[in-house]
RODO-2510 file (C-alpha; in nm, 4 decimals, decimal comma):
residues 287
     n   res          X          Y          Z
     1     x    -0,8056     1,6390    -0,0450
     2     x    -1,0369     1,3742     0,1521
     3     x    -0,9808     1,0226     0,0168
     4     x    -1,3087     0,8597    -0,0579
     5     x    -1,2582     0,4725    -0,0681
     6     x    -1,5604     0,2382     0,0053
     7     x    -1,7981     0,4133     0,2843
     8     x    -1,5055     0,5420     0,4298
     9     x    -1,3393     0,9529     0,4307
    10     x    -0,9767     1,0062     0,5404
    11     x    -0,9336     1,3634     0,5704
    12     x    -0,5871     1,5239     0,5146
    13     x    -0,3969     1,4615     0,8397
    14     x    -0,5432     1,1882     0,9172
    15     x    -0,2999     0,8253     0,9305
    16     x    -0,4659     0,5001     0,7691
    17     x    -0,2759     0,1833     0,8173
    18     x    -0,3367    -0,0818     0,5581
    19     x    -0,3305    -0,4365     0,6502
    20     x    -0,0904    -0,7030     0,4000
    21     x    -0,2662    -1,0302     0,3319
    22     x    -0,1596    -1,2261     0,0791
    23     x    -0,2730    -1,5445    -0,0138
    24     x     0,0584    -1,6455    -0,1577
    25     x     0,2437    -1,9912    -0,0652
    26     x     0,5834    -1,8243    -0,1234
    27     x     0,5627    -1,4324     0,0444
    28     x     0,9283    -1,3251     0,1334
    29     x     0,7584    -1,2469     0,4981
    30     x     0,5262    -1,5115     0,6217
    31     x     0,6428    -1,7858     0,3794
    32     x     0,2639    -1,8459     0,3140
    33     x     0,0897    -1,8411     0,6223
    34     x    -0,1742    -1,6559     0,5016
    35     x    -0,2128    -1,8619     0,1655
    36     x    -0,4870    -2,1112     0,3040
    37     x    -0,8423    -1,9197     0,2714
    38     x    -0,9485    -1,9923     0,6012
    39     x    -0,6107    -1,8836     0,7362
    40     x    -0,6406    -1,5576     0,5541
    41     x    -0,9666    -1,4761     0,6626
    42     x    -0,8366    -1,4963     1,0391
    43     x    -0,5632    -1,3203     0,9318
    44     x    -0,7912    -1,0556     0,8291
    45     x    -1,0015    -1,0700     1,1370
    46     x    -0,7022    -1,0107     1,3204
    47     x    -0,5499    -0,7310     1,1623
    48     x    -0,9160    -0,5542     1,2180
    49     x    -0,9155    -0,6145     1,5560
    50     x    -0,5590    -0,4782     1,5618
    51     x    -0,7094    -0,0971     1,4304
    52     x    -0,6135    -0,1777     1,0134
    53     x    -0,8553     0,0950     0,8315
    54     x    -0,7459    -0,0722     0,5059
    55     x    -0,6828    -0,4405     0,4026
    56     x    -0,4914    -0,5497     0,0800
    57     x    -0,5014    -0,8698    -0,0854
    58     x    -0,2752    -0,9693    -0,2662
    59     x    -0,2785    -1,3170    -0,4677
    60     x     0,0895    -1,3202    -0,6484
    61     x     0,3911    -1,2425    -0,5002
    62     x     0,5846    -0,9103    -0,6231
    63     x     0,9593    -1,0502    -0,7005
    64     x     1,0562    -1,3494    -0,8521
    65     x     0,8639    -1,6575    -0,8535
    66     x     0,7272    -1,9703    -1,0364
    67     x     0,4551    -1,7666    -1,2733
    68     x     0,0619    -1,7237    -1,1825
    69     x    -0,2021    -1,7574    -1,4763
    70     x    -0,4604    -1,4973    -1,4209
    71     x    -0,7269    -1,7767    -1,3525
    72     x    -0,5426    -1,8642    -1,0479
    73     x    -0,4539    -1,5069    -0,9162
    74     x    -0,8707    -1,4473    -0,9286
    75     x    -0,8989    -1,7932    -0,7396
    76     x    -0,6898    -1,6502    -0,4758
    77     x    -0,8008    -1,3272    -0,4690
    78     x    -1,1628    -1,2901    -0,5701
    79     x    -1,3222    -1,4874    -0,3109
    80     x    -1,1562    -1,3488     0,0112
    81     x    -1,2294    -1,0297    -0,1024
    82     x    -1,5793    -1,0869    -0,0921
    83     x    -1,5933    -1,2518     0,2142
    84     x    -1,4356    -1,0209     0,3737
    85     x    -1,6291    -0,7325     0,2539
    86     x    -1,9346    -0,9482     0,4258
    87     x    -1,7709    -1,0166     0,7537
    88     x    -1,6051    -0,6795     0,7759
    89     x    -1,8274    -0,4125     0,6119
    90     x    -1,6015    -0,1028     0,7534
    91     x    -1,3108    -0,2675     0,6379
    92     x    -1,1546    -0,0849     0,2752
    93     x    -1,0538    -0,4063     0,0902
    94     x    -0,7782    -0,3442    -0,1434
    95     x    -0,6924    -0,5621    -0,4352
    96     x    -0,2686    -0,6046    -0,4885
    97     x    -0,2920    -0,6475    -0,8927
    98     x    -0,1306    -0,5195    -1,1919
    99     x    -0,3430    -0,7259    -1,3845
   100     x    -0,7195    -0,5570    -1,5386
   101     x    -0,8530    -0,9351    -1,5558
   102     x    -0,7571    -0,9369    -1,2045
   103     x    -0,9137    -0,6282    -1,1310
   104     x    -1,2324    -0,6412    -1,3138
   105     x    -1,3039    -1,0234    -1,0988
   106     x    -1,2448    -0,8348    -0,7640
   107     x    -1,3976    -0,5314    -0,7914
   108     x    -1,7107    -0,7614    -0,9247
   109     x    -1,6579    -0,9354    -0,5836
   110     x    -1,6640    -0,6272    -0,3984
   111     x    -1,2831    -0,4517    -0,3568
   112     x    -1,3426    -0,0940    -0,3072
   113     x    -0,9418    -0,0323    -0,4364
   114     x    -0,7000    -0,1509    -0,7085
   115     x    -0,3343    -0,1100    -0,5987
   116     x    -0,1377    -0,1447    -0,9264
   117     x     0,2135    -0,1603    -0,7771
   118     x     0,3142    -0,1799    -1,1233
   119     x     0,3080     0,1480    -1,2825
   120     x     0,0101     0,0753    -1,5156
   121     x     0,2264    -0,1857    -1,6883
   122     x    -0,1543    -0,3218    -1,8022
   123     x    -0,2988     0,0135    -1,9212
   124     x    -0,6620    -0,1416    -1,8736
   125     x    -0,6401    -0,1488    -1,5168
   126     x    -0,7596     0,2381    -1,4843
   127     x    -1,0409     0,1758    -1,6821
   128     x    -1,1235    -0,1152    -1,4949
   129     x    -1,1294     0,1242    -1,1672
   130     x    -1,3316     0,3873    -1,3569
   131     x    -1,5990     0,1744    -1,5058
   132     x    -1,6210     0,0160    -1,1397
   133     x    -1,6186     0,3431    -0,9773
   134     x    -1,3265     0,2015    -0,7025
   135     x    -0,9959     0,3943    -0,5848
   136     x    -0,6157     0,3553    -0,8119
   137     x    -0,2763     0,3649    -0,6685
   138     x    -0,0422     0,5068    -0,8823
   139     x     0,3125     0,3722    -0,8607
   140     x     0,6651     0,4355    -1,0107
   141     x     0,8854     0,1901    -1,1051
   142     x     1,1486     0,3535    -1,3522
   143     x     0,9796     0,1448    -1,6043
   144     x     1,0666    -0,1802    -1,4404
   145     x     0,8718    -0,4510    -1,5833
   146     x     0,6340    -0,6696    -1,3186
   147     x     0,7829    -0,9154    -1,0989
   148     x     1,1566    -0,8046    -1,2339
   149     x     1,4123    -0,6675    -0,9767
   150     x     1,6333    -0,3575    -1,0380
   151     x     1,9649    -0,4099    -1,1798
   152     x     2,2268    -0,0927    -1,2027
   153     x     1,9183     0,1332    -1,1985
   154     x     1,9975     0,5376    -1,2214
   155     x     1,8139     0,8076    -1,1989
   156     x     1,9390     1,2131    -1,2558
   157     x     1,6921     1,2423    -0,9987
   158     x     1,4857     0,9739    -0,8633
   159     x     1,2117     1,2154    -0,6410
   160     x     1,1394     1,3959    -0,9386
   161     x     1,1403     1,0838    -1,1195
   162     x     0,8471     0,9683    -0,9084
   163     x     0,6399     1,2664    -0,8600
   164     x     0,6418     1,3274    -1,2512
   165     x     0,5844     0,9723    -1,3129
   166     x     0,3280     0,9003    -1,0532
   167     x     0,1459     1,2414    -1,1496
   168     x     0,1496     1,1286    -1,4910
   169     x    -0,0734     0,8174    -1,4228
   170     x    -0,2938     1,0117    -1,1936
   171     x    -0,4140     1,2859    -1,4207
   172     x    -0,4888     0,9928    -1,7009
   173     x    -0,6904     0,8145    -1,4407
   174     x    -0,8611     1,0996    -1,3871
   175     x    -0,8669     1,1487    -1,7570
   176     x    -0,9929     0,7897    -1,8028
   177     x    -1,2951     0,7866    -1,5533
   178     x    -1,1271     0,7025    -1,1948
   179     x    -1,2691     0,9296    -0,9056
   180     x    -1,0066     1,2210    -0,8292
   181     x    -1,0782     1,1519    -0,4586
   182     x    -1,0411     0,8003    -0,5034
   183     x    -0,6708     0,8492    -0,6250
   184     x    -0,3473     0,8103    -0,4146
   185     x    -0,0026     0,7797    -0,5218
   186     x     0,2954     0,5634    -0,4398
   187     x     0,6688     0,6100    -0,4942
   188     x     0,6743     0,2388    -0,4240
   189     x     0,9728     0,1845    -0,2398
   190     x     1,2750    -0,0857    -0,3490
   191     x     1,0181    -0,1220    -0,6893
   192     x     1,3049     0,0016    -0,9543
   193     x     1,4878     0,1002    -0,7076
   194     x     1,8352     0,0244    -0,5187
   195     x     1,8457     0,1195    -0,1512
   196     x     2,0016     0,4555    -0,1627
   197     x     1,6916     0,6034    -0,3909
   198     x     1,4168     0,4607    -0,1067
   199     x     1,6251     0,6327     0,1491
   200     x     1,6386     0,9107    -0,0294
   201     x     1,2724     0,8933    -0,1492
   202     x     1,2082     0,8689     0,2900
   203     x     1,3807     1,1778     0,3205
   204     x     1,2268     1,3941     0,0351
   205     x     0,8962     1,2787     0,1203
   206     x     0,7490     1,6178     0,1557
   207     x     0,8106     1,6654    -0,2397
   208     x     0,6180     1,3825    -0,3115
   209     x     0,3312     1,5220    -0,0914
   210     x     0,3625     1,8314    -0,2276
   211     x     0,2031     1,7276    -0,5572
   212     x    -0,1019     1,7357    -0,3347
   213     x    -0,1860     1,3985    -0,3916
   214     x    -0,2979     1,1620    -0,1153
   215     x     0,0236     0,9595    -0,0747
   216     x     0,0865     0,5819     0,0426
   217     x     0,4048     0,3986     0,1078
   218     x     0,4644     0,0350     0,1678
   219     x     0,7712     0,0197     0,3589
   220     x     0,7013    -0,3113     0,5826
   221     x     1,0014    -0,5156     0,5936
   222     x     1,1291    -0,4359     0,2902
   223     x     1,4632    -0,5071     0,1269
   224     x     1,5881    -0,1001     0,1597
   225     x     1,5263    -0,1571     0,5678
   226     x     1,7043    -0,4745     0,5750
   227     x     2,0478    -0,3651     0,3504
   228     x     2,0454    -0,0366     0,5933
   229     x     2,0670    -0,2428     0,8592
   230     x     2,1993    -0,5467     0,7746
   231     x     1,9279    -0,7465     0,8699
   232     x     1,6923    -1,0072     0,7052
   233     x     1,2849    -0,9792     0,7019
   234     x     1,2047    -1,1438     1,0464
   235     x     1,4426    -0,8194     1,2083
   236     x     1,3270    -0,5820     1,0226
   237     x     1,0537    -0,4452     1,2217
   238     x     1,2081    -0,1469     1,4140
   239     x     1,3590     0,0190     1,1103
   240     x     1,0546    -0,0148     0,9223
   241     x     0,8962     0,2041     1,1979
   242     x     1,1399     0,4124     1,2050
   243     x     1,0611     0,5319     0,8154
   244     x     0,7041     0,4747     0,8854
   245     x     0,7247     0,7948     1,1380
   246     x     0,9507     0,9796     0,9493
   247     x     0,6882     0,9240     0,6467
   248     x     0,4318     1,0386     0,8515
   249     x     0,5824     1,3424     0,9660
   250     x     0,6597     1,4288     0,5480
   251     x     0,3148     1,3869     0,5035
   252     x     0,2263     1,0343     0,3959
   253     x    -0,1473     0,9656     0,4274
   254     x    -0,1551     0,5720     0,4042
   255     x     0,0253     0,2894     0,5432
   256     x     0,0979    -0,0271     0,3731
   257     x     0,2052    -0,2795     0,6673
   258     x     0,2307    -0,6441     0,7907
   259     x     0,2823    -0,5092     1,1497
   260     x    -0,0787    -0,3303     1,2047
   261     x    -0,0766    -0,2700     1,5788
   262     x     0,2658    -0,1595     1,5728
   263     x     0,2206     0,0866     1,2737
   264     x    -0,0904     0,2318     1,4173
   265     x     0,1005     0,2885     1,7630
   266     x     0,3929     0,4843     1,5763
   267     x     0,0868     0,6912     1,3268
   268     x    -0,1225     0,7519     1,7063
   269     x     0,2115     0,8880     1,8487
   270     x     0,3175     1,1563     1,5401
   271     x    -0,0419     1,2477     1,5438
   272     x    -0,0219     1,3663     1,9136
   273     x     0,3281     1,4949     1,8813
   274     x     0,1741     1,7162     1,5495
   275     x    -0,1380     1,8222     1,7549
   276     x    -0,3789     1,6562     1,5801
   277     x    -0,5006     1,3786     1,7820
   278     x    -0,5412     1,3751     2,1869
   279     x    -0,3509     1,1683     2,4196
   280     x    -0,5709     0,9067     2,5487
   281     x    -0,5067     0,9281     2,9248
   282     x    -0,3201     1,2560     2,9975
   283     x    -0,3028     1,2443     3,3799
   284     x     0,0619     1,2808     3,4564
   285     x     0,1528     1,6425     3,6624
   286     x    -0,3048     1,6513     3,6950
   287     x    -0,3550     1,3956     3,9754
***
């Protein structure tokens, strides 16, 4: 189906890379660089300029942490969202929240998304999307609780897992007011997760897309790229490309990334190698 988010259409095939920006002083990545508001809003100008479709702010961080009252996580979120959505009106802004309060204060300020990486662990958060009329991701995380990290987690069968989970929360968005085409789902890598599921998740991809679902992963950096490799957050770069263009290849629709010009190079290339997008200068074996 098309995605509808904001006063932008993604049609099926077509790659949208969403820009990280979190106004965090502790982010496993950037270590808060991004945490001062004028900082973030260059950050955000930045990532535009770099071809992001998409931009997600985020004002806690996802693991462990010292805690953030609501109050605060709206202080840090609300008002970048709407300045951004003034200084970059093509720009989707995406709110990173799994909290309604949350929600409700940035779509008020303008987000045109709520990315609930949580798994509707707050079950007012759709309704918060549907009486705003904004976009949901849906995400699986085994029943993990927020900002909690996996410990000996099983699964009989962790893709089916997710697509029954995440298909689940979809259906009662729908169910509770959310727009269908403003619906995409997430198998939310590492979230519940121990490395071997998010590889396996990578490879399976296709079942996930199957469900017919617009799909988005968030594989920048994360913790499944670095045990693969053996590599901390700063190195991490290559193999997160790597599953970025096998994800695109399964099917994924939208891309969750701190590395926007490098993501939208890999989404350009898969596109041209699948037919569906030109090369930009093919003169080679012509002049």
């Amino acid at each position: 189906m098309t995605l509808r988010l904001g006063t932008r259409a993604f049609a099926a095939g077509e790659f949208a890379v969403m820009a990280i920006v979190n106004r965090t002083p502790d982010s496993f990545y950037d270590r808060g660089a991004t945490f001062d508001f004028d900082s973030a809003l260059r950050r955000v100008a930045a990532v535009a300029a770099e071809g992001a479709d998409m931009v997600d702010i985020g004002g806690v961080r996802a693991g462990h942490g010292p805690a953030v009252s609501v109050d605060e996580e709206i202080d840090r979120t609300a008002d970048l969202v709407a300045a951004v959505r003034e200084r970059h009106p093509d720009l989707v802004v995406s709110v990173d929240t799994h909290r309604a309060g949350v929600a409700e204060a940035a779509c008020a300020a303008g987000a045109h998304l709520v990315n609930d990486s949580w798994a509707g662990a707050d079950p007012d958060v759709a309704a918060v999307a549907a009486r705003w009329g904004v976009g949901l991701v849906c995400s699986h995380t085994g029943g993990l609780m927020p900002r909690t990290h996996p410990h000996r987690v099983t699964y009989r069968d962790v893709v089916a897992d997710v697509v029954a989970a995440t298909t689940d929360l979809a259906e009662k968005a729908v169910a509770a007011g959310v727009r269908r085409d403003g619906i995409l789902i997430d198998p939310t890598h590492d979230f519940g997760k121990n490395t071997r599921h998010s590889l396996e998740l990578t490879r399976r991809l296709e079942q996930v897309v199957a469900t017919g679902w617009p799909v988005l992963v968030s594989l920048s950096r994360k913790d499944f790229v670095g045990e693969t490799l053996g590599l901390p957050p700063s190195a991490r770069l290559p193999g997160t490309l790597a599953a970025t263009a096998v994800s695109a290849w399964a099917g994924a629709r939208v891309f969750r990334a701190h590395d926007v010009a490098e993501t939208r190079q890999v989404l350009d290339m898969v596109a041209a190698i699948r037919g569906t997008r030109p090369p930009r200068s093919p003169r080679r074996g012509l002049m």
